[in-house]
N, C-alpha and C positions, 0 to 999 in steps of 0.2 A: 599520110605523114602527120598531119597534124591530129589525126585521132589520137595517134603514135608518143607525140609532145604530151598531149593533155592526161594521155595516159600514164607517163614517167613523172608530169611535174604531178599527178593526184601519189601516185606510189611515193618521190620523196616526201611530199607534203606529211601524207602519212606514218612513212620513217623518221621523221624528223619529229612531229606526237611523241611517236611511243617514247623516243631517246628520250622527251624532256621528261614523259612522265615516267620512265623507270626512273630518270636523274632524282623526281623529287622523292618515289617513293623509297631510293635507296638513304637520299639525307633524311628523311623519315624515319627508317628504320634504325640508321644508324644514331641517331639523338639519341631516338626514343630507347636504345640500348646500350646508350655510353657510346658507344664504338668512336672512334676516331676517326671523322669519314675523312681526311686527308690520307693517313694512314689506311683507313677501311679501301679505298681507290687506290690506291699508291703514293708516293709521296710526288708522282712527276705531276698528282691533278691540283688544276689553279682555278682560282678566284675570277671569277670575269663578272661580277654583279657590279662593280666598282670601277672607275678608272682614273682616280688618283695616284699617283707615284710617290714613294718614299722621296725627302731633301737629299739631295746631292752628297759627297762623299765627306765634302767638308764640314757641311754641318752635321754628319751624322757624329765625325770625330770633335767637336768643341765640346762634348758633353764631356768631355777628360778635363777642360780646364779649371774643374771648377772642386776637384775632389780633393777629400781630406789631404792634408800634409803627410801625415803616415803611410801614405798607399803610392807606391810607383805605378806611374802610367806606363802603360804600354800602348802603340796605336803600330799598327799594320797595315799593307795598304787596301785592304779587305779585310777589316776588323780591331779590335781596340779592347782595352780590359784593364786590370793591373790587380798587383799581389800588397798581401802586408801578412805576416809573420807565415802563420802556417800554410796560406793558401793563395790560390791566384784564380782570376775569373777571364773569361774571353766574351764576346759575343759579335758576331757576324752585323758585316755590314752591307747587307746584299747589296750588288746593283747589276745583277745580269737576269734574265728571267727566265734560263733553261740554262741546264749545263750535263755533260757527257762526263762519263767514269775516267778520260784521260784528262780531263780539263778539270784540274784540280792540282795543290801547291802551287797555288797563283796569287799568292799574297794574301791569304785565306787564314783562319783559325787553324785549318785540318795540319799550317805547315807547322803548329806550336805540338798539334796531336804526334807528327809524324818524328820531330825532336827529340820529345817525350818517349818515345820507342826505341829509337836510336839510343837512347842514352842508357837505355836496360840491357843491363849484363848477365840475368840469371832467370829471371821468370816472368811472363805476363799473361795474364789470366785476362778474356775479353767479354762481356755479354753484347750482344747487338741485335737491336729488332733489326733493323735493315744493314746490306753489306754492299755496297758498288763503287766507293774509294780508292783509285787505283793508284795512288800517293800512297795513301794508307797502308794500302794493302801491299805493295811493296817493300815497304818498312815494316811489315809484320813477317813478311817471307823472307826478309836478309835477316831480321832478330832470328828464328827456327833455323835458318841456314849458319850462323854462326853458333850453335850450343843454347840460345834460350829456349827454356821449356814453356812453349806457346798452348794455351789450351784455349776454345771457343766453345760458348753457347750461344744459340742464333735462333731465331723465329723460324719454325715451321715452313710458313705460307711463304713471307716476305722476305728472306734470304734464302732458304732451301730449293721453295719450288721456282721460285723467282729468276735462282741462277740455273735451276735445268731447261726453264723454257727459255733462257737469254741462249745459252746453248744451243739447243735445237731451231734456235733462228738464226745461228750464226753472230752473235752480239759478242758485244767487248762482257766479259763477264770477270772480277777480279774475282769472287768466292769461288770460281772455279778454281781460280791458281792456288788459295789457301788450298785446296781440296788437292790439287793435282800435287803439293810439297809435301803433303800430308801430316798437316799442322793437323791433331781430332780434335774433332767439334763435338757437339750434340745438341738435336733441336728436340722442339717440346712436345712437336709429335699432338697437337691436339688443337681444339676450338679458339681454346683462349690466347690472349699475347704474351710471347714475353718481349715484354717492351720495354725493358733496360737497354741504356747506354751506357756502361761503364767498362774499365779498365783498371787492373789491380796492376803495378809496375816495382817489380822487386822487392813485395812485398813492404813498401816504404810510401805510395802516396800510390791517392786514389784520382780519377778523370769522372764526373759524372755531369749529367746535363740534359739539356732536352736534344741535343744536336746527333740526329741519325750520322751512323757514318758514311755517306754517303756526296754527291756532289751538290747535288741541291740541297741537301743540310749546312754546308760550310760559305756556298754561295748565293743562294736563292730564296733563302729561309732565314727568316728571325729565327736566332737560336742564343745559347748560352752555354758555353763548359765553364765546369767547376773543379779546379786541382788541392788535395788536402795533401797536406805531406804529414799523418798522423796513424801510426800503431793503432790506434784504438778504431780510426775512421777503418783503415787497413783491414784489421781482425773482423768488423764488423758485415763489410759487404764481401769478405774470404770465405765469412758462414754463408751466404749467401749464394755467392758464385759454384761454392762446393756443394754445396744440397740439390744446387740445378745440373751440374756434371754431372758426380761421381754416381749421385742418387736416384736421379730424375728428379730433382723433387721441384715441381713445377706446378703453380694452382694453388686451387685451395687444398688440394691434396697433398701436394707436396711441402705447402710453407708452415712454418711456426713463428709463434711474435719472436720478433730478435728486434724489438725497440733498445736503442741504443743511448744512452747519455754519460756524456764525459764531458770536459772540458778541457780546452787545448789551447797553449800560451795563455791563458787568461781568458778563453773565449767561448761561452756554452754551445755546446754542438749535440744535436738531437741526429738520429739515423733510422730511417723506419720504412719498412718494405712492405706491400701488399702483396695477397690477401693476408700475408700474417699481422700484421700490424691491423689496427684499424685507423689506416689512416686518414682516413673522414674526419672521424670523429676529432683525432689530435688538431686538425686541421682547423675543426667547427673551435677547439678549445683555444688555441689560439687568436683565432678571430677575434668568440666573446672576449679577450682580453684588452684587444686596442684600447685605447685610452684618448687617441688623437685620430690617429692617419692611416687609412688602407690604402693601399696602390697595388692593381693586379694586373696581370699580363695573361689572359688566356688563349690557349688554340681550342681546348675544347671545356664548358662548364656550362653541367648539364642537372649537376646536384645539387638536388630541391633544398636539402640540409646546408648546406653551405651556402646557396642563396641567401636564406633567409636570417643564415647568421648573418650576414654582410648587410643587410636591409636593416636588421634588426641595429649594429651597431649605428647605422647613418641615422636612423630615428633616434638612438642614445643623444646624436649631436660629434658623431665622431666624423673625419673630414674623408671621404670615398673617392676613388677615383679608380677606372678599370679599363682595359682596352679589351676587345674580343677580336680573334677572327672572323673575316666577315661571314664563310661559308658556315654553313647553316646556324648562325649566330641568331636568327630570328625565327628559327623553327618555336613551334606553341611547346618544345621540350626546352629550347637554350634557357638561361639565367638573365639572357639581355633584355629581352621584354618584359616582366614584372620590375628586374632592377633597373630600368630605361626610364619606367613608366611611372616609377612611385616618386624618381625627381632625381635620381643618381647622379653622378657626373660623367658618364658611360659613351663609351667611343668604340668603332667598328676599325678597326685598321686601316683601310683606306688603300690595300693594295690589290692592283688586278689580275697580277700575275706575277705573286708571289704569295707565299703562308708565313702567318704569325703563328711560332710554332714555340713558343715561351709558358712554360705552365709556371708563372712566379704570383707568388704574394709578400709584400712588405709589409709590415706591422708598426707604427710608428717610428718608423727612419731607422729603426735597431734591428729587427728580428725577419730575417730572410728565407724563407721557403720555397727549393726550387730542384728539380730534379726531373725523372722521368712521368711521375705524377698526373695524367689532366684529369680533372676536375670533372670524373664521372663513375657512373654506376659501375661499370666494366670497371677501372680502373681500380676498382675500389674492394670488387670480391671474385676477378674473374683472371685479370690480367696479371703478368709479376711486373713488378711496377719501385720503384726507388723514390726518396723523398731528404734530400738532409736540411734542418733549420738549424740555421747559425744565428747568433746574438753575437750583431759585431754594427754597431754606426758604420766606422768607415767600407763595410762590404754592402750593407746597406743602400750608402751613398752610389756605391758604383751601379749596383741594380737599379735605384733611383734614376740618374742620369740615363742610363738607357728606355726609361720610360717616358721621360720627358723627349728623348731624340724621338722615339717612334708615336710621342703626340704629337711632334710635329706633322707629320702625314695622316695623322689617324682623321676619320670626318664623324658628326654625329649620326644615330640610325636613322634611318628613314619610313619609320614606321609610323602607324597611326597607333595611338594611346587611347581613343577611345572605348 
């Protein structure tokens, strides 16, 4: 018997190696190729290098008391945002740290998503890396059950195969019911992601953000939606949404530059999609342009190019500040180590069981850049990917305000600089 003991605990012992070292060689691989390893894992896997917890609900909501006059506050009891002319912002105020496909419209963003659906009369066109929203997904199947012409594009991997083995386990699975009302979709069918979040709604205003539709996107997850009510923003991600239906056109094979510039009520708005766009680079042009103040939000930033713009303006003398996700945030690939190291003002999240899932940059208190986007190789010539930058102070401020709530909780890395 005890040979018997010595013999299972050397077998777990063993089992328990290999997990950690596939663990490190997968956040390995996944740096070292953009990849998203929240997404690369799925989005149910969490942080446990940390065990800090996000401020309580209250403090995460006083970051509203302090914004422009022009801008209406909104707070929810799971989340908080507000609009001013053409647009409106949300972002999620996690405080649960797992959540199930029916445990969702619980005072959540998803319930602003699910309104927003409700309220369309004639078409809505959706793209979604991931689908498991059963709020959601409800209010997409009464919209197709009343007369709206419902069309979806969806990830391969992560909504297709995802919901056939939720299937054949017997799981709560909502893209099955889109499938079973027979709302058509079409997925990309290939390596890369399509890792759009958006929503085109009667052809009159657009949803975009880093916010999967899903339950731990609305409750478990830093996130952000973005609503434009603008013809041009419309027309723009229409080309988009259409070249991935009707065409396939998915990749670098499928995309062309559709960089987009207009301006709406008085407000410059850029629209730019990868791989057609190059949006690194627009990103790097940006940067070089601060003048004062960076403040960034990442889940993933892995790009050496973009790094070193950011490095390059804090030597200018321009004032830096960044949070990362903590998971593989210190791999010899992330951005957090050279910019940690050269004197940055650089923070890891500080949550153990939850994802900082925000790909944002502000640009001197004005110019906001935030979308599908992270801040990596994949994302940049591999993945289909969305980006919009608005020049607007008071939408600024809101994004601001939520990086000051999530440096409440964030802590510094724990690295060695030598």
């Amino acid at each position: 018997m005890a040979n018997k003991k010595n013999k299972q605990k050397k077998e777990m012992s063993l089992k328990n190696i290999l997990i950690g070292i596939v663990g490190l060689v997968l956040v390995a691989i996944a740096a070292f190729f953009g990849i998203d390893i929240d997404e690369f894992l799925g989005e149910g896997a969490a942080n446990t290098s940390v065990t800090q917890e996000q401020p309580d609900i209250a403090a995460q909501l006083t970051a509203v008391a302090s914004l422009p006059g022009d801008v209406t506050p909104f707070t929810l009891e799971k989340g908080f945002g507000g609009e001013r002319a053409f647009w409106q912002v949300y972002f999620t105020a996690p405080q649960r740290f797992s959540a199930e496909p029916e445990e969702t419209c619980r005072g959540g963003i998803d319930e602003v998503v699910v309104t927003a659906i409700n309220e369309t009369v004639r078409t809505l066109d959706i793209a979604a890396f991931e689908w498991s929203n059963a709020c959601i997904t409800r209010a997409v199947v009464d919209a197709h059950e009343r007369g709206v012409t419902v069309r979806m594009v969806v990830d391969d991997h992560f909504t297709v195969e995802e919901n056939e083995e939720a299937v054949l386990l017997g799981e709560v699975s909502p893209f099955q019911w889109i499938i079973d009302a027979g709302i058509p979709f079409r997925d990309d069918e290939r390596s890369g992601l399509m890792h759009n979040k958006f929503m085109i709604m009667d052809s009159q205003r657009v949803l975009t953000g880093s916010m999967n539709f899903t339950p731990r996107g609305a409750y478990v997850n830093n996130n952000n939606i973005l609503f434009m009510r603008s013809q041009r923003a419309v027309a723009a991600y229409q080309q988009k949404f259409d070249n991935m239906f009707e065409r396939g056109g998915f990749g670098p094979r499928g995309s062309v530059p559709k960089d987009v510039q207009f301006t709406q009520d008085g407000v410059p708005v850029r629209i730019i999609f990868s791989p057609g766009d190059a949006v690194d680079q627009i990103l790097i042009d940006e940067i070089n342009n601060a003048q004062s103040e960076i403040r960034f939000m990442a889940f993933s930033f892995t790009l050496d190019s973009v790094g070193e713009a950011v490095l390059a303006r804090s030597q200018a003398g321009v004032d830096v500040a960044g949070i990362f996700e903590t998971r593989a945030s210190q791999t010899q690939f992330s951005q957090l180590p050279p910019l940690f190291c050269a004197g940055l003002d650089i923070y890891q999240d500080g949550q153990s069981r939850r994802t900082f899932h925000h790909k944002v940059f502000v640009i001197d208190r004005t110019t906001v850049m935030t979308g599908s986007f992270n801040f990596s190789q994949n994302a940049t010539t591999r993945n289909d990917e969305n980006m919009v930058i608005i020049r607007d102070p008071s939408l600024a401020e809101l994004y601001l305000a939520e990086f000051e709530r999530a440096l409440q909780g964030a802590v510094r890395p724990g690295i060695s600089c030598d």
